[in-house]
C-alpha positions, 0 to 999 in steps of 0.5 A, a space after each residue: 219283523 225285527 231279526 234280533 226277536 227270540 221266536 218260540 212255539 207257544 201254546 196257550 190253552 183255555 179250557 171252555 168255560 171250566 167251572 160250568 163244564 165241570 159241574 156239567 160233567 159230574 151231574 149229566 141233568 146239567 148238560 145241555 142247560 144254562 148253568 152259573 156256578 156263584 151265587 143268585 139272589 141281589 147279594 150273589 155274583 157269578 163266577 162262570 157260565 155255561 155257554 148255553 147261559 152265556 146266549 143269553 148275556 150271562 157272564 162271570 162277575 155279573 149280579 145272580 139277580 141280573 144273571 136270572 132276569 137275563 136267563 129266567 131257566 138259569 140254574 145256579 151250582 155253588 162253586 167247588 174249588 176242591 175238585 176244580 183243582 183235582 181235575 186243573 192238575 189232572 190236565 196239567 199232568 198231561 202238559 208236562 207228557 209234551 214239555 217242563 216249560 209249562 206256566 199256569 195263569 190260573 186252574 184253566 189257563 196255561 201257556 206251554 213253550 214246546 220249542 223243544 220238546 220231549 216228544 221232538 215233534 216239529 209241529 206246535 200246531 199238532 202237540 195243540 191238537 194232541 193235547 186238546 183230544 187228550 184233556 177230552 178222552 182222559 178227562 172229559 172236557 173241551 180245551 182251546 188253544 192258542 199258538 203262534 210265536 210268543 205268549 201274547 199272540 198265543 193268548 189272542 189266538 186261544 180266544 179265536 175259535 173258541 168253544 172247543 177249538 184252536 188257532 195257530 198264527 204263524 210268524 209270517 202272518 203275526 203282523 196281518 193277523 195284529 192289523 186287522 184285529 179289534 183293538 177290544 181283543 188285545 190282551 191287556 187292553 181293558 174296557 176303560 183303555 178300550 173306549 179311550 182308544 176309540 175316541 182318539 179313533 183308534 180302533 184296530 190293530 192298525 189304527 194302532 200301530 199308525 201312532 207313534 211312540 210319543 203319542 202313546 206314551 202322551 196319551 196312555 202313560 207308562 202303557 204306550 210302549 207296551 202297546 207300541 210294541 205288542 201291535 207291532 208283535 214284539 212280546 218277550 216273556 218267556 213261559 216261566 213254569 216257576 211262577 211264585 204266588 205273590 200275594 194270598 187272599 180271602 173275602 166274603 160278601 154280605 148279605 146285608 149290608 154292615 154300617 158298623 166296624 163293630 159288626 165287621 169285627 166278627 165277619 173279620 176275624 173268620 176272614 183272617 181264619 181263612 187266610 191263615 189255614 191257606 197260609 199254612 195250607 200252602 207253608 207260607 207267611 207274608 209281611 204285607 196285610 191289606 184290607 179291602 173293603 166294597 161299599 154299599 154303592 160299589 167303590 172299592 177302597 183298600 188299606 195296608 200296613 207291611 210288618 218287619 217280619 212274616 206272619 201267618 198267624 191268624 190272631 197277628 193277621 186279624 189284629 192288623 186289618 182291625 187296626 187297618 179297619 179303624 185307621 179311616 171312617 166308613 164312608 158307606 155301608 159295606 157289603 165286602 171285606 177282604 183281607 190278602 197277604 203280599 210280600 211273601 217269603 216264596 218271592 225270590 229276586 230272579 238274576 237277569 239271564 242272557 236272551 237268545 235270539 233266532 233269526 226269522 230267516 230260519 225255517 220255522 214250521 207250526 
């Protein structure tokens, strides 16, 4: 690995399939039973799945219709974010016991940099095990973890033993560990990306990091350097536990499809309603509307129009994605709206700090 690399001891944490774990743990006639927290039905979508749900190809995004012919004993819960969130803080309480440098993804994820940290312990390996038995006795659910020398390696690795288990990779195994993987694996490769890759025979890390940086940069654009690097274990994102909110959104999806702006009228103006009470929720205003808009056949298009000044308002957000509405013609039925704001005033222009840099010489122990 190249000298002049920052290394860090990096913990990502995943809780097992959070929202289904939670409604099992608040209702005991759950555990052990297939469970879908979303909607079922030909209009409902699925937001997480158990693992019993998920033996029989049940995931998150999937069609409620789909999802019950995969797993007829499927049971659907309805999603209850309010106490999602209660128990997301209760676990990230207990984070901030071992380190300040903590950077939520989202109510399930976080990464955790405890190169130094407050219990002064050497070993990344056991402040993850530490936190995962905590997050299991103090709360009452299972948690992977991911750890290893950056937050990319550290996200792959989470995903390695999952349910209810972890993976360190140490600096001098993070080199193997990204040749022998599936190029699927690697965090920021999608599914398109995927079968592109494997077309032009790439298929592990390997295969990879034979190319060069030209011909990743021919072949997937802006993305090649990105991947040239990461396969070569090259990640230097710090754990930022500022992270701004950079945009605030709401949505509903139909239960019959809507073939009229004027029947979307209504729908919209309740969907501005909820953006606005998150707004205020959350003290902030944005200068950028965007409508999104989910046809009938699954396209997705989306329109925006940026103000000269913020706005949180519910009649200002509403008046604008009707104006967004009537800017095109449909072009099918919709079964979705969305309205979300950007360009917040939280976001803040971050000055460029100096990059430390530790030799790999160093003894380093996980």
């Amino acid at each position: 690995m190249p000298f002049d690399l920052p290394i860090r001891k990096i913990i990502h944490v995943d809780m097992d399939a959070f929202y289904a774990s939670v409604e099992q743990m608040d209702n005991p006639l759950l555990k052990g039973k297939p469970v879908a927290v979303g909607g079922g039905g030909k209009r409902g979508v699925v937001s997480a799945a158990s693992y019993e749900a998920r033996k029989f190809g049940v995931k998150s995004a999937m069609a409620g219709n789909l999802a019950s012919k995969l797993c007829p004993e499927l049971i659907f819960v309805r999603p209850n974010f309010e106490r999602y969130s209660e128990i997301s803080k209760q676990i990230r309480s207990i984070f901030f016991d071992y380190t300040d440098l903590v950077e939520p993804l989202s109510l399930d994820e976080a990464y955790l940099d405890v190169t130094e940290n407050k219990n002064g312990n050497p070993s990344a390996s056991l402040i993850a095990k530490e936190i995962r038995t905590r997050i299991l006795n103090e709360v009452g659910l299972t948690a992977s973890a991911g750890i290893s020398i950056n937050k990319f390696i550290a996200k792959i690795a989470s995903d390695y033993n999952k349910p209810n288990g972890q993976k360190t990779v140490n600096p001098e195994e993070v080199l193997e560990f990204l040749e022998q993987l599936d190029i699927r694996k690697f965090y920021g490769v999608g599914k398109v990306t995927a079968e592109k890759m494997y077309q032009k025979g790439i298929f592990t890390g390997l295969d990879l990091k034979q190319k060069s940086i030209d011909y990743l940069d021919a072949n997937f654009g802006k993305s090649g350097r990105y991947y040239y690097h990461i396969v070569r274990g090259i990640h230097t994102s710090e754990v930022k536990p500022d992270r701004t909110r950079k945009s605030l959104a709401a949505e509903r999806t139909f239960s019959e499809n809507l073939s009229s702006e004027v029947f979307m009228l209504e729908k919209l103006e309740h969907i501005a309603e909820e953006v606005s009470r998150r707004l205020n929720k959350s003290k902030v205003a944005g200068k950028t509307v965007t409508l999104k808009i989910k046809y009938s056949d699954f396209t997705l298009h989306t329109r925006s129009k940026t103000l000269k000044f913020f706005i949180s308002d519910k009649s200002v957000i509403f008046e604008t994605a009707k104006d967004l509405l009537y800017q095109e013609k449909l072009n099918n039925s919709v079964r979705l709206l969305g309205i979300s704001l950007s360009n917040l005033n939280t976001e803040k222009k971050e000055k460029p700090k100096e990059k430390k840099s530790v030799s790999v010489q160093l003894e380093f122990k996980f």
